[in-house]
Residue frames as a rotation matrix with the C-alpha (Angstrom) as fourth column:
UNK 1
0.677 0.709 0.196 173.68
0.730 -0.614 -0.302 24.12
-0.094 0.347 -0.933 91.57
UNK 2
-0.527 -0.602 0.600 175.78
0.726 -0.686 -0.052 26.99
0.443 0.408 0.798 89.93
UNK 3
-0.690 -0.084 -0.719 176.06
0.624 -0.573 -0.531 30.12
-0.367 -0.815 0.448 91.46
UNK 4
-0.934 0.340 0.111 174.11
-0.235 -0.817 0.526 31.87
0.270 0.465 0.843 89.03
UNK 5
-0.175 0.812 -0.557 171.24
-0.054 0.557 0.829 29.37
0.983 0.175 -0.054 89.38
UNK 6
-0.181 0.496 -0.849 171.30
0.859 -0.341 -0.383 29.98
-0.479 -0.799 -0.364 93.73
UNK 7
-0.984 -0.118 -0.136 171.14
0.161 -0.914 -0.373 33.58
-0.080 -0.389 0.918 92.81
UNK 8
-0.795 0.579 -0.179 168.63
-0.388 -0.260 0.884 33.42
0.465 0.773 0.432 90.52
UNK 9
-0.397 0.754 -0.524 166.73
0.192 0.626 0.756 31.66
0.897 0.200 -0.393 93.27
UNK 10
-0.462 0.263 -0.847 167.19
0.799 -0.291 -0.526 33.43
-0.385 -0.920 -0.076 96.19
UNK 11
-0.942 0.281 -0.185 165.59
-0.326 -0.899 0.292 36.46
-0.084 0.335 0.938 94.05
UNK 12
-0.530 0.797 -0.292 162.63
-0.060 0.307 0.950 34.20
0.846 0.521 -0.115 93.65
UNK 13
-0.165 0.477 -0.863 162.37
0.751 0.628 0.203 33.68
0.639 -0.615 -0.462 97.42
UNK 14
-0.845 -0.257 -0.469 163.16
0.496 -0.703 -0.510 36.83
-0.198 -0.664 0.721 98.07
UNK 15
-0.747 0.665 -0.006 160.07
-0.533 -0.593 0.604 38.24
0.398 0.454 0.797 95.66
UNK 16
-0.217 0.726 -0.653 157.89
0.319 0.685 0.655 35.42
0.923 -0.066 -0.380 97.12
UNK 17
-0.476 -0.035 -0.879 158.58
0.879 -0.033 -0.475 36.95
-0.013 -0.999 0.047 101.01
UNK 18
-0.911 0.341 -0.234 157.65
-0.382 -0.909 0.165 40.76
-0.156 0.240 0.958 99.73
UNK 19
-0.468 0.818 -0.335 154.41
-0.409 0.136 0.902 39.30
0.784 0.559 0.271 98.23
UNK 20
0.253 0.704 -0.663 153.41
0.674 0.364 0.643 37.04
0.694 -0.610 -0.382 101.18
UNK 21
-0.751 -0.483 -0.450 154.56
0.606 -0.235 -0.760 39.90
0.261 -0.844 0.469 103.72
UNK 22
-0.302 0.888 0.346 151.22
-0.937 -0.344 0.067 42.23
0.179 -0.304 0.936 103.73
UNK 23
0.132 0.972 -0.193 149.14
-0.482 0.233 0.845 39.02
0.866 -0.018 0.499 103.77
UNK 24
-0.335 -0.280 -0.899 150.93
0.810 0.402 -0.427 38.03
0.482 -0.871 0.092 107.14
UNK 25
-0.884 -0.380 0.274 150.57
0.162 -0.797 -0.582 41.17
0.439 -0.470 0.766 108.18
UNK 26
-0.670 0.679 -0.300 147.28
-0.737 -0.560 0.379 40.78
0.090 0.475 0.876 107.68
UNK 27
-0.233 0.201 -0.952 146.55
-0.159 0.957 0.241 37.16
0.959 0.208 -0.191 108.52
UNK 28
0.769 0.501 0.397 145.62
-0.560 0.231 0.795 35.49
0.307 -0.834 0.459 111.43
UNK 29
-0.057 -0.758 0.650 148.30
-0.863 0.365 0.349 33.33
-0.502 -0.541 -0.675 113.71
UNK 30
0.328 0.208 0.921 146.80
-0.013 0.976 -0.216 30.33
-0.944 0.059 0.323 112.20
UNK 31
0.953 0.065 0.297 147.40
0.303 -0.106 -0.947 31.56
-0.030 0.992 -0.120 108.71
UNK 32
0.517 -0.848 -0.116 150.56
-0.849 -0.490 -0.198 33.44
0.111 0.201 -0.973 109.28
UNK 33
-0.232 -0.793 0.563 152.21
-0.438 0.602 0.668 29.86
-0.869 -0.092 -0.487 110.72
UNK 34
0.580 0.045 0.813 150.91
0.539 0.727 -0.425 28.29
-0.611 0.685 0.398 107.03
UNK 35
0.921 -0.313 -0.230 152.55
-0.384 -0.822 -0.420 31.31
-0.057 0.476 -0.878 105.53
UNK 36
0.422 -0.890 0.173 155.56
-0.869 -0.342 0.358 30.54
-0.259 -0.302 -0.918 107.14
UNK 37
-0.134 -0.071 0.988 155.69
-0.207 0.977 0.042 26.69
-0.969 -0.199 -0.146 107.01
UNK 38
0.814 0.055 0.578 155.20
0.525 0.356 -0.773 26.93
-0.248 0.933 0.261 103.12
UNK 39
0.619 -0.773 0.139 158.68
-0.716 -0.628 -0.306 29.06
0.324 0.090 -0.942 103.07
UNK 40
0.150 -0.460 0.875 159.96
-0.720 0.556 0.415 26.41
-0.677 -0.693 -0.248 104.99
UNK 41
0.443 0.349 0.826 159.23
0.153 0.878 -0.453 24.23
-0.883 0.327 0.336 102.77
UNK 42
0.996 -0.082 -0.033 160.12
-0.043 -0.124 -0.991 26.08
0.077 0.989 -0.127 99.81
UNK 43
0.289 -0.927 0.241 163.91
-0.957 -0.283 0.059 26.30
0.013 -0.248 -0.969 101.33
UNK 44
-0.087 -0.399 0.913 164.16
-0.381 0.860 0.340 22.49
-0.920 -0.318 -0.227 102.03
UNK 45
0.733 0.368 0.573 162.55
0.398 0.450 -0.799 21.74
-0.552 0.814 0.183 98.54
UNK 46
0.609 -0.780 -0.146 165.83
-0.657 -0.393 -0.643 23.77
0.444 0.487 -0.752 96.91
UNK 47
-0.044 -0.728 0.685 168.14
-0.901 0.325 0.288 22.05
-0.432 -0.604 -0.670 99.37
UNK 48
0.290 0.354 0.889 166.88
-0.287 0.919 -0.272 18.79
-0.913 -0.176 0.368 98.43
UNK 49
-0.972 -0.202 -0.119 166.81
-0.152 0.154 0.976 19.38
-0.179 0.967 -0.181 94.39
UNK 50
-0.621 0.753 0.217 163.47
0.255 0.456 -0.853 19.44
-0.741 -0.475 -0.475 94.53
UNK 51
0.272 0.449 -0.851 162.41
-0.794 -0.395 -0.462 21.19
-0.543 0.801 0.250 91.46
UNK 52
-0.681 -0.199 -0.705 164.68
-0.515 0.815 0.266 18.64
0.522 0.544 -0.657 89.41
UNK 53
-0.898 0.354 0.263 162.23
-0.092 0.433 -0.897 16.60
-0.431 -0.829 -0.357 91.54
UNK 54
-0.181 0.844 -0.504 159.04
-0.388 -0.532 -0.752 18.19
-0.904 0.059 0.424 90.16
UNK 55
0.194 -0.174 -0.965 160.14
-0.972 0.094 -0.213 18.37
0.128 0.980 -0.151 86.16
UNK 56
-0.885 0.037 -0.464 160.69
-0.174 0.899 0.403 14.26
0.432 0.437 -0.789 86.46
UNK 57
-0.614 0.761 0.212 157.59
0.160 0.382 -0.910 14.00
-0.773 -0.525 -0.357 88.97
UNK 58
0.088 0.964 -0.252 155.87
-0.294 -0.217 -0.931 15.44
-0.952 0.156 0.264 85.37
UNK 59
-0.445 -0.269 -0.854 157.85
-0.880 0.308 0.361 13.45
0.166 0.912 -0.374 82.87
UNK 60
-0.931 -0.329 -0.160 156.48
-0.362 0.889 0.279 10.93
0.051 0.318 -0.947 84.40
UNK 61
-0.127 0.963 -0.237 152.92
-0.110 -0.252 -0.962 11.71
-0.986 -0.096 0.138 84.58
UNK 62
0.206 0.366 -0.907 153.09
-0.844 -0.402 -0.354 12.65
-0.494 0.839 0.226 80.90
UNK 63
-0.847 -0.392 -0.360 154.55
-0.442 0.895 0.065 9.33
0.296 0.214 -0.931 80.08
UNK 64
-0.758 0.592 0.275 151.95
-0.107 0.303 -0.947 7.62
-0.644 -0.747 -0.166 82.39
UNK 65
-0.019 0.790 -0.613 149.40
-0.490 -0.542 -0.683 9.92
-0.871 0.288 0.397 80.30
UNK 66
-0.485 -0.397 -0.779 150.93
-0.837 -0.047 0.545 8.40
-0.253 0.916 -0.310 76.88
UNK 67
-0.928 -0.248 -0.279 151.27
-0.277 0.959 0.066 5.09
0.251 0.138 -0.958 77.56
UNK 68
-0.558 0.824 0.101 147.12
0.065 0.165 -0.984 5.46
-0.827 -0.543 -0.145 78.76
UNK 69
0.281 0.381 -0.881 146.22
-0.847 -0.334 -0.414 7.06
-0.452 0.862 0.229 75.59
UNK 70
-0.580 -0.415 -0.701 148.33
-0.801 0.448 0.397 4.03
0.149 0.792 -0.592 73.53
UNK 71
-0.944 0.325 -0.061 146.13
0.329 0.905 -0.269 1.01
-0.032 -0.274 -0.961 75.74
UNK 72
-0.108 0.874 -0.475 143.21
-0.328 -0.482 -0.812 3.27
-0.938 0.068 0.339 75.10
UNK 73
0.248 0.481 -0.841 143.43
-0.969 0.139 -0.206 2.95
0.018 0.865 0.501 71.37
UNK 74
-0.861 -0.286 -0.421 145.02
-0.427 0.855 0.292 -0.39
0.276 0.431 -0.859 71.06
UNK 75
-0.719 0.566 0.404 141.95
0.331 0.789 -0.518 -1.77
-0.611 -0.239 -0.754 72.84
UNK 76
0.443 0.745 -0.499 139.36
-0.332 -0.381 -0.863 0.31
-0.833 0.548 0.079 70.43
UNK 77
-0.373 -0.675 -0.637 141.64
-0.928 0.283 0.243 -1.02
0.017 0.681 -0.732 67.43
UNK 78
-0.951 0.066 0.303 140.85
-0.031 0.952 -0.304 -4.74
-0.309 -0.299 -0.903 68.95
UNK 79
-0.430 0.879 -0.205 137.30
0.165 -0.147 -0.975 -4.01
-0.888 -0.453 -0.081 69.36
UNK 80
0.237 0.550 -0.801 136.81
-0.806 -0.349 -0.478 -2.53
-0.542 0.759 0.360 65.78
UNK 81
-0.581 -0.358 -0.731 138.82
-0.752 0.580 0.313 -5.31
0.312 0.732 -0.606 64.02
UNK 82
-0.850 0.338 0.403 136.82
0.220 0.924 -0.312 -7.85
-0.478 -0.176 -0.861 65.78
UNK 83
-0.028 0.977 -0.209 133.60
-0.056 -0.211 -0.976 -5.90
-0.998 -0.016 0.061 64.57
UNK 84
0.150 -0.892 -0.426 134.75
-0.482 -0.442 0.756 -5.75
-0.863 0.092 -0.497 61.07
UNK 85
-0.556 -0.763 0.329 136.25
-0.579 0.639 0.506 -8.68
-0.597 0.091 -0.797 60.08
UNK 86
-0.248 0.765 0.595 132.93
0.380 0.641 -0.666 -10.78
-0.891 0.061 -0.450 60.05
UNK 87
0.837 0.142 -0.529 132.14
-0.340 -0.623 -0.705 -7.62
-0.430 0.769 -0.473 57.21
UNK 88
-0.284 -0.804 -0.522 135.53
-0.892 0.022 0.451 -8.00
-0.352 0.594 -0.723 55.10
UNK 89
-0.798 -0.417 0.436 134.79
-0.384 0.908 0.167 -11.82
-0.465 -0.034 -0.884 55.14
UNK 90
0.235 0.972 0.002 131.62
0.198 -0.046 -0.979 -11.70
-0.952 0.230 -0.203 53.48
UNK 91
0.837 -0.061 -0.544 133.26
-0.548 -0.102 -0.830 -10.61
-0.005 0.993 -0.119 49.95
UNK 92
0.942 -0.226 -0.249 134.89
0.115 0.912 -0.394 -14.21
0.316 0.343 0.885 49.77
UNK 93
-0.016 -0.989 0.150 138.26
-0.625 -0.107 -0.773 -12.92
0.780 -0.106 -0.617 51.72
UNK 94
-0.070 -0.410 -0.910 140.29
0.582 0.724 -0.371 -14.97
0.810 -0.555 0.187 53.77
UNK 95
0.900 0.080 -0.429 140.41
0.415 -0.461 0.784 -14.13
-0.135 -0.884 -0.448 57.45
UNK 96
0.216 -0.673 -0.708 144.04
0.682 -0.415 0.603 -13.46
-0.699 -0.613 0.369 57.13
UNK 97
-0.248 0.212 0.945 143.34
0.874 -0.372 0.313 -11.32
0.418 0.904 -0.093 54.04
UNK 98
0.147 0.953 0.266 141.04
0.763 -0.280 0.583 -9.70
0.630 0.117 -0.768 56.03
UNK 99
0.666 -0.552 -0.501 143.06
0.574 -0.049 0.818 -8.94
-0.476 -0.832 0.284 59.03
UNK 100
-0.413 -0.910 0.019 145.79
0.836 -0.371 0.404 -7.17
-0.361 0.183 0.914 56.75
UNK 101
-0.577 0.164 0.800 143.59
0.458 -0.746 0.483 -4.88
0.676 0.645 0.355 54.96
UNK 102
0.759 0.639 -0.121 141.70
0.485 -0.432 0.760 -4.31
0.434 -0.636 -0.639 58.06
UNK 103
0.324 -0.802 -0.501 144.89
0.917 0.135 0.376 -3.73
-0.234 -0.582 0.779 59.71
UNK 104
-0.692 -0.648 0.319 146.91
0.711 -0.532 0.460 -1.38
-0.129 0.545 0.828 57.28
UNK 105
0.052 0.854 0.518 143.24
0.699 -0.401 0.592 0.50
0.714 0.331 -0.618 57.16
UNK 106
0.871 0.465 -0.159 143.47
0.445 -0.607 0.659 1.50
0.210 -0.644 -0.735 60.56
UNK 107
0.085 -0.932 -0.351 147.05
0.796 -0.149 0.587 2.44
-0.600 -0.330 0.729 60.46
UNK 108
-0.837 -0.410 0.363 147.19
0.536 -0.748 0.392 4.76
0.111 0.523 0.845 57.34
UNK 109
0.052 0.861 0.506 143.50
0.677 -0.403 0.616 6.20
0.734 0.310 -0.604 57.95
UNK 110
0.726 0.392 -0.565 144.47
0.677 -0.553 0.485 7.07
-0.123 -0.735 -0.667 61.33
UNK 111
-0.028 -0.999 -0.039 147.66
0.879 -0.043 0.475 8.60
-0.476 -0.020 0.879 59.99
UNK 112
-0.839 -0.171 0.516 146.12
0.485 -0.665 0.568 10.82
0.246 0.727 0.641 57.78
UNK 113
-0.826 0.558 -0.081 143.26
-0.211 -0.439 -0.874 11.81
-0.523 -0.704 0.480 60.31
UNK 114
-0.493 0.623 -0.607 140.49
-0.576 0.289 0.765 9.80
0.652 0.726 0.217 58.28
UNK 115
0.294 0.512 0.807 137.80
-0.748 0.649 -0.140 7.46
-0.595 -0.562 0.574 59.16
UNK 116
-0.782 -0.619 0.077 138.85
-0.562 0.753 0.344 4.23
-0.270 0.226 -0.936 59.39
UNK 117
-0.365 0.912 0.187 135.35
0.007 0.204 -0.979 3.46
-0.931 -0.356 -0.081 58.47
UNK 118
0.477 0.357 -0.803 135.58
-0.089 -0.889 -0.448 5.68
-0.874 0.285 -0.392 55.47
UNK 119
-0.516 -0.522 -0.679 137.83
-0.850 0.409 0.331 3.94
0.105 0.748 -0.655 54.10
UNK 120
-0.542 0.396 0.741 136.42
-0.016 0.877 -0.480 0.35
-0.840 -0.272 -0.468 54.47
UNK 121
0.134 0.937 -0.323 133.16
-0.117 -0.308 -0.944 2.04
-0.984 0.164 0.068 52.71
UNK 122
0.671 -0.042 -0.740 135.17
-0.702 -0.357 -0.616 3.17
-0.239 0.933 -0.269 49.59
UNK 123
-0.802 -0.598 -0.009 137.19
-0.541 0.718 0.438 -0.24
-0.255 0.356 -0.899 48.98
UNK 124
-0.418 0.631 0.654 133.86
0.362 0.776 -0.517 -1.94
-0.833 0.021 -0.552 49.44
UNK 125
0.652 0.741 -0.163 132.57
-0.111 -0.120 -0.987 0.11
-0.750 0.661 0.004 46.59
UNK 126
0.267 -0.570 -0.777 135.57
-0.877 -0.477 0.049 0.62
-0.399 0.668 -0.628 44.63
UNK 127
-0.246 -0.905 -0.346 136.67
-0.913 0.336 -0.230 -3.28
0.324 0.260 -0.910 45.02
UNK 128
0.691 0.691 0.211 134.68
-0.654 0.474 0.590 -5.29
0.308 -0.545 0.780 47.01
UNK 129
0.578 -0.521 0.628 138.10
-0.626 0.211 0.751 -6.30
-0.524 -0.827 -0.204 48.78
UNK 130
0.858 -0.399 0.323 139.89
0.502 0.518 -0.692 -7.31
0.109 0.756 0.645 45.36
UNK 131
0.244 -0.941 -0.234 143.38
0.177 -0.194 0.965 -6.75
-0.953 -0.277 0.120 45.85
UNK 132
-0.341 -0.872 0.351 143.65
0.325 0.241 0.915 -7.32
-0.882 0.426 0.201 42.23
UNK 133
0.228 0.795 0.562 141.00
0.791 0.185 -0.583 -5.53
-0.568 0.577 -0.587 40.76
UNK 134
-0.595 -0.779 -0.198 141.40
0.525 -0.563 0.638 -3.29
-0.608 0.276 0.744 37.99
UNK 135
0.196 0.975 0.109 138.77
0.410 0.019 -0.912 -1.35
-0.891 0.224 -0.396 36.05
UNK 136
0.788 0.212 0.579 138.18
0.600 -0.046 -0.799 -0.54
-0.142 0.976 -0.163 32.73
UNK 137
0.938 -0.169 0.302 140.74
-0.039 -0.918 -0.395 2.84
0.344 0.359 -0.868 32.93
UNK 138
0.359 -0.866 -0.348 143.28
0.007 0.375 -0.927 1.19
0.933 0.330 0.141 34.57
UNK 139
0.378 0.056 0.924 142.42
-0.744 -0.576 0.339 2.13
0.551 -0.815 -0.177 38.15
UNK 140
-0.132 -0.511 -0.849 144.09
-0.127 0.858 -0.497 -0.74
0.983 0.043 -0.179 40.54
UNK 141
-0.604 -0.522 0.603 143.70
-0.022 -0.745 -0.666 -2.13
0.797 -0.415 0.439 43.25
UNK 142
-0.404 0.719 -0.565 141.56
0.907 0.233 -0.351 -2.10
-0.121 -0.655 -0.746 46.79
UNK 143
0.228 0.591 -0.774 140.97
0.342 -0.793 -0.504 1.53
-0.912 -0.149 -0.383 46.43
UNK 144
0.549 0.151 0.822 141.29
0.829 -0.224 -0.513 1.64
0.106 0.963 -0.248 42.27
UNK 145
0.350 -0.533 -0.770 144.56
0.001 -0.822 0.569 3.96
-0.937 -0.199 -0.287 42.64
UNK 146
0.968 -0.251 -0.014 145.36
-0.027 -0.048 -0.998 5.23
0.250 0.967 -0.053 38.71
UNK 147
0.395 -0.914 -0.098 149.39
0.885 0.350 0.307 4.51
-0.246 -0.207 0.947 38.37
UNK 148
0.271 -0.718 0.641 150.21
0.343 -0.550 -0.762 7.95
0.899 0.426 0.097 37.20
UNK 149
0.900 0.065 0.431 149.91
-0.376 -0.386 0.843 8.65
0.221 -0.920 -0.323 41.40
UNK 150
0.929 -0.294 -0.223 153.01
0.369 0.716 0.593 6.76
-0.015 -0.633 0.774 41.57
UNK 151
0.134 -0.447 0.884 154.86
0.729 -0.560 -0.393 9.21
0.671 0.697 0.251 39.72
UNK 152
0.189 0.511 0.839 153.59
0.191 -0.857 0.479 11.53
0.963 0.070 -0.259 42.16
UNK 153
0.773 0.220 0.595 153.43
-0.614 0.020 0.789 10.05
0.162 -0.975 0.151 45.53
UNK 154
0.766 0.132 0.629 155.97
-0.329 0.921 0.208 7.40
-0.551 -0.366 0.749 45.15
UNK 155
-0.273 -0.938 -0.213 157.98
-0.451 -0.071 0.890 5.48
-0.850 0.339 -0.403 42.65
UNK 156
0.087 0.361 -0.929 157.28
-0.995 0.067 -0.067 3.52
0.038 0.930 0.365 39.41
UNK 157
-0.659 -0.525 -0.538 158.14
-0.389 0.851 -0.353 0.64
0.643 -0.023 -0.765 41.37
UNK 158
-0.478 0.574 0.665 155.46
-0.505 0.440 -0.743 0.38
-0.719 -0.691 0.079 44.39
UNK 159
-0.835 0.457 -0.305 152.98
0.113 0.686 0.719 -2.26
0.538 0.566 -0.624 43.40
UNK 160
-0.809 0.524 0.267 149.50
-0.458 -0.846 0.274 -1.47
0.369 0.099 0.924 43.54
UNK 161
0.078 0.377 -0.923 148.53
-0.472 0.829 0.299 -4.50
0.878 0.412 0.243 43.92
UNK 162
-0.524 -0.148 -0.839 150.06
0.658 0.554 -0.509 -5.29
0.540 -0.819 -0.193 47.41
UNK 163
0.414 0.892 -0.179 147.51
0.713 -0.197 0.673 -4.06
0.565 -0.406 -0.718 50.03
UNK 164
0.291 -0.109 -0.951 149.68
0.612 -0.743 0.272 -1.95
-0.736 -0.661 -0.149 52.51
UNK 165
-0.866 -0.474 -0.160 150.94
0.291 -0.737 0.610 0.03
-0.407 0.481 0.776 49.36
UNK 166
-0.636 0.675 0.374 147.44
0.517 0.013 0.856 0.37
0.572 0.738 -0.357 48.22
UNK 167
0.440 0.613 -0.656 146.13
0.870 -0.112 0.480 1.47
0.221 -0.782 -0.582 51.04
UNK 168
-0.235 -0.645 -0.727 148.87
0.798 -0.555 0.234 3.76
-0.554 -0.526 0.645 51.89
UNK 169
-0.879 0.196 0.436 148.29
0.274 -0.542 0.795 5.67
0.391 0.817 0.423 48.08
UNK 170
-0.380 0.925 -0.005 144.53
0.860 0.356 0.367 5.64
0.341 0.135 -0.930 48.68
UNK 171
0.317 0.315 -0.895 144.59
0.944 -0.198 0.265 7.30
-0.094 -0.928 -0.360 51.95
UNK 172
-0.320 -0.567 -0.759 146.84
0.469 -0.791 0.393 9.87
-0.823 -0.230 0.519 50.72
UNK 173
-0.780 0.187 0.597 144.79
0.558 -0.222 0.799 10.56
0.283 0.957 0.069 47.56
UNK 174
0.209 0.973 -0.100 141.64
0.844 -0.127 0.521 10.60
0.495 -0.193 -0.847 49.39
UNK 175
0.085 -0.095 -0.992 143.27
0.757 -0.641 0.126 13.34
-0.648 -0.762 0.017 52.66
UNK 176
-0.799 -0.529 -0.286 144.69
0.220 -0.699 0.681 15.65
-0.560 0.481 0.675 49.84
UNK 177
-0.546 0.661 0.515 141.34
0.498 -0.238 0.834 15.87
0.674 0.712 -0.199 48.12
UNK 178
0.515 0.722 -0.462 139.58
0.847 -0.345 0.404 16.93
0.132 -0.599 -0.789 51.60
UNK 179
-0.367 -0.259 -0.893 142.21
0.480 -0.875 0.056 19.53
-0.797 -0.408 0.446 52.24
UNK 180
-0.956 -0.271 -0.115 141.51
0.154 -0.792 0.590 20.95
-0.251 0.547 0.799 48.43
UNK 181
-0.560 0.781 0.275 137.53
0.163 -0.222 0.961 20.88
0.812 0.583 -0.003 48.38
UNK 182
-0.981 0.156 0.116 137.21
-0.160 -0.307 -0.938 21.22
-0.111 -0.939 0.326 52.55
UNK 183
0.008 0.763 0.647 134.95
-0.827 0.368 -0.424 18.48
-0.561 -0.532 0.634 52.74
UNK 184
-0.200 -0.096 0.975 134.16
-0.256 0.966 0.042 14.70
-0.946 -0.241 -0.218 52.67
UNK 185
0.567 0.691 0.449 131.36
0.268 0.362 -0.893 14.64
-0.779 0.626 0.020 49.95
UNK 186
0.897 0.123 -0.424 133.11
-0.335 -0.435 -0.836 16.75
-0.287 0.892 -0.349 47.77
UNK 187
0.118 -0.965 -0.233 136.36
-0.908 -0.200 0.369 14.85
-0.403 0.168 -0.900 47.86
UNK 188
-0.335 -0.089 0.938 134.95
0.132 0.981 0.140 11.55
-0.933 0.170 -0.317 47.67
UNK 189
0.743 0.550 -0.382 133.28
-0.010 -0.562 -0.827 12.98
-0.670 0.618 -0.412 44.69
UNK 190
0.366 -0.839 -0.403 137.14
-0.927 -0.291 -0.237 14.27
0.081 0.460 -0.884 42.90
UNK 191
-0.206 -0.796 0.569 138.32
-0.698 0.527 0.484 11.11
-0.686 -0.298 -0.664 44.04
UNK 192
0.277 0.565 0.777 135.30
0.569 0.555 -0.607 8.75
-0.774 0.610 -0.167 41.61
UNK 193
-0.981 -0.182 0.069 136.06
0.147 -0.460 0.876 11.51
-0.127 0.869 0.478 38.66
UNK 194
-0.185 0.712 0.677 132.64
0.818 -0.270 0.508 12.52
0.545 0.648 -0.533 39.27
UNK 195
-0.833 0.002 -0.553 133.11
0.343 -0.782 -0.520 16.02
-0.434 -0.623 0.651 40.94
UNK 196
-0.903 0.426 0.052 129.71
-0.428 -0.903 -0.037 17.58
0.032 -0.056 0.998 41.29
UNK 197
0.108 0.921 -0.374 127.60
-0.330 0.388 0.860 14.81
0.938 0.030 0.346 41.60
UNK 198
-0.142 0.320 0.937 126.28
-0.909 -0.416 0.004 13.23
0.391 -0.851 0.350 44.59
UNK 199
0.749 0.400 -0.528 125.48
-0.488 0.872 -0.031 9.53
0.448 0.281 0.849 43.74
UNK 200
0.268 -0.784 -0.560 129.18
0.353 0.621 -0.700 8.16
0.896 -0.010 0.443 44.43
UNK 201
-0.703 -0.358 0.614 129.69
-0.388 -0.530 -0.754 9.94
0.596 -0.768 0.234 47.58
UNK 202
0.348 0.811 0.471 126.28
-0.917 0.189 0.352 8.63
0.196 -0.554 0.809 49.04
UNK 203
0.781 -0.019 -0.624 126.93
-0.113 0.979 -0.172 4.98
0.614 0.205 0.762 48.25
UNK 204
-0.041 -0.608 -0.793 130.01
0.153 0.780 -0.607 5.38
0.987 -0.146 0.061 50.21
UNK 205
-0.364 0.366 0.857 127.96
-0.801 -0.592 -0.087 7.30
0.476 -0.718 0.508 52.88
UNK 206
0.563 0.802 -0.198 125.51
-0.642 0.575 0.507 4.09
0.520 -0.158 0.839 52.90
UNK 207
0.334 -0.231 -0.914 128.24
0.371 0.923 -0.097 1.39
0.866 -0.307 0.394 53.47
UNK 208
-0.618 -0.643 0.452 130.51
-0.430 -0.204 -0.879 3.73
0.658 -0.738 -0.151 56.36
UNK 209
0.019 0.699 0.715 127.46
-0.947 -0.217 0.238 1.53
0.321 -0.681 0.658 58.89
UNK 210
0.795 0.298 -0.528 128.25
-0.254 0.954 0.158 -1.37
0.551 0.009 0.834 58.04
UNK 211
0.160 -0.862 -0.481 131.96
0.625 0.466 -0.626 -0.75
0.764 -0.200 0.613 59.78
UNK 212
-0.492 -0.383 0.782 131.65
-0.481 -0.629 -0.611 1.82
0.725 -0.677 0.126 62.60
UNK 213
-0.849 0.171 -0.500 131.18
0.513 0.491 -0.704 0.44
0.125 -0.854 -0.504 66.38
């Protein structure tokens, strides 16, 4: 410990004695010897390195804390894909079909603070789980992404067609419409090209049950 760093701490112990000196004064024997005995304490805990002590005793709490939160979702992750699947597999997809687009769902939805539900809802309307579908205007795609987005978000090279790059576009089409109409209905709305109606926003209201735990 550098000298500056004892001074700087005997000024703490010194301001800590001024403060606890009226309530000794004031205390009972039993209380004054906890008074004292937590000075004690605070003098060996310097000696020791005890702060440096502390500051890892709460890196490693917060770690601890992380690594609770990460086995928290992975097991809700498990749990939904398992609920899911059985749904995905119903519009003629393969399990391991199913498994990727379920997969790459919950990765870029939670990325972009979405339901992972929410999406599901709007592939099932947009695509019924056709990687390769394309509609009349050129939309592509599980979630019917138009290609000028690639310009935009991307490159002229991603393929629309492969699911985690579809998925990835989607999500970010869909998050950027909720920040600019600050809200669901109206974004799923901007997102169908029918802003101001209601009809396409329900429908993907109806399916978000058929995937939430």
């Amino acid at each position: 410990m550098t000298a500056k760093h004892k001074g700087g701490l005997i000024v703490i112990l010194g301001f800590g004695f001024l403060v606890s000196l009226p309530l000794m004064l004031q205390s009972t024997d039993e209380e004054k010897q906890h008074l004292v005995q937590d000075t004690a304490q605070l003098h060996i805990l310097q000696q020791q390195g005890g702060f440096q002590h502390l500051k890892s005793r709460d890196a490693e709490a917060t770690n601890a804390t992380q690594t609770a939160n990460g086995m928290v979702e992975a097991s809700e992750q498990v749990a939904w894909m398992a609920h899911v699947l059985p749904v995905i597999m119903q519009f003629d997809t393969s399990e391991h079909e199913a498994k990727s687009i379920a997969t790459w769902v919950w990765i870029y939805a939670h990325s972009q603070g979405l339901d992972p539900a929410l999406v599901l809802a709007l592939i099932t309307v947009e695509s019924r789980f056709d990687p390769f579908a394309t509609s009349v205007v050129g939309a592509q795609g599980l979630m019917q992404v138009m290609p000028f987005w690639k310009h935009e978000l991307g490159s002229p090279q991603d393929d629309l067609f492969n699911i985690n790059t579809n998925i990835r576009y989607g999500t970010t089409i869909l998050k950027r419409y909720i920040k600019r109409y600050r809200g669901v209905g109206k974004a799923l709305a901007a997102y169908n090209g029918s802003k101001g109606r209601v009809k396409y926003p329900n429908k993907i209201f109806a399916q978000m049950k058929h995937y939430q735990l």
